[in-house]
N, C-alpha and C positions, 0 to 999 in steps of 0.2 A: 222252673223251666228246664227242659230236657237241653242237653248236651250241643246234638244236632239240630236245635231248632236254636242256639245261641248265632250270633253274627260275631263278627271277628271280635272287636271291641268287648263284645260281654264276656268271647272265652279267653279273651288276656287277662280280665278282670276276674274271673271266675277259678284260673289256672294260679295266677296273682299273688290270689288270697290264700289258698290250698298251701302255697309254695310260701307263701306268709307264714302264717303259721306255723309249719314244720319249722324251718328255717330261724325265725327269728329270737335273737335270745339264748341261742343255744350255741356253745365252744367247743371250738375244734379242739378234741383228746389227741388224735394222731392222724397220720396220714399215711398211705403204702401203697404199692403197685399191686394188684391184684395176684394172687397165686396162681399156679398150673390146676388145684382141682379148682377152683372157682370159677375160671375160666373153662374148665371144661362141661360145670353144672350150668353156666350160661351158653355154651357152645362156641364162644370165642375163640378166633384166631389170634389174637394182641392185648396184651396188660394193658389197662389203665389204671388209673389213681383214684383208688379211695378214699371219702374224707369218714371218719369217723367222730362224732359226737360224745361229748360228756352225759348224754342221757343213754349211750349204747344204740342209736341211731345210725345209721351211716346214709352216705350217698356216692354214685359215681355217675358216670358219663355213658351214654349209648351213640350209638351213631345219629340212631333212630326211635320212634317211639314205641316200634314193635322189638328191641334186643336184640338185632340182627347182628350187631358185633361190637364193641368197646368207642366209644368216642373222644375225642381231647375236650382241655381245657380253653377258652381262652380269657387270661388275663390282662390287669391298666398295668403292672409291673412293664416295666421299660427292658428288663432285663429277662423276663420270662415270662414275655407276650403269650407263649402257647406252652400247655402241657399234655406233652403229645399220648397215642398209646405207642406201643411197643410189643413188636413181634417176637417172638423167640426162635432165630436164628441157630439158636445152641442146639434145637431138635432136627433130630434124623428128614429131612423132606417129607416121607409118605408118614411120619407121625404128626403134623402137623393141618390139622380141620382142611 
């Protein structure tokens, strides 16, 4: 079955399993705020966090599902409900996307 011809329910289950897969089984090696050039081969204005895998993997957060700029986390931690992104304030104004 094509993509757009799923209904909601088929493409949480379809999206699910995709995300199953990748996902399951596999240990976090490290974690990090994205760099200046990474952010700038995705065009981002703001770090987010990287998870990196033991298989050399990674994943991060978008806002959106077109990469239109970095998105957070949100976590059950009590203590660190949200992992935000992060602007970089330290650059000149008109250097900054």
């Amino acid at each position: 079955m094509k993509l757009d011809e799923m209904n909601y329910e088929q493409l949480k289950g379809h999206w699910g399993s995709l995300a199953s897969k990748f996902l399951v089984g596999k240990t976090i090696k490290h974690v990090r705020y994205m760099e200046d050039d990474e952010l700038e081969m995705m065009g981002w204005d703001k770090s987010n966090l990287v998870i990196f895998f033991d298989d050399g993997s990674h994943i991060f957060a978008s806002m959106d599902d077109e990469g239109n700029d970095s998105g957070v986390l949100f976590t059950s931690d009590a203590h660190l409900d949200c992992i935000p992104s992060i602007m970089n304030y330290d650059k000149p104004f008109e250097e900054r996307a």
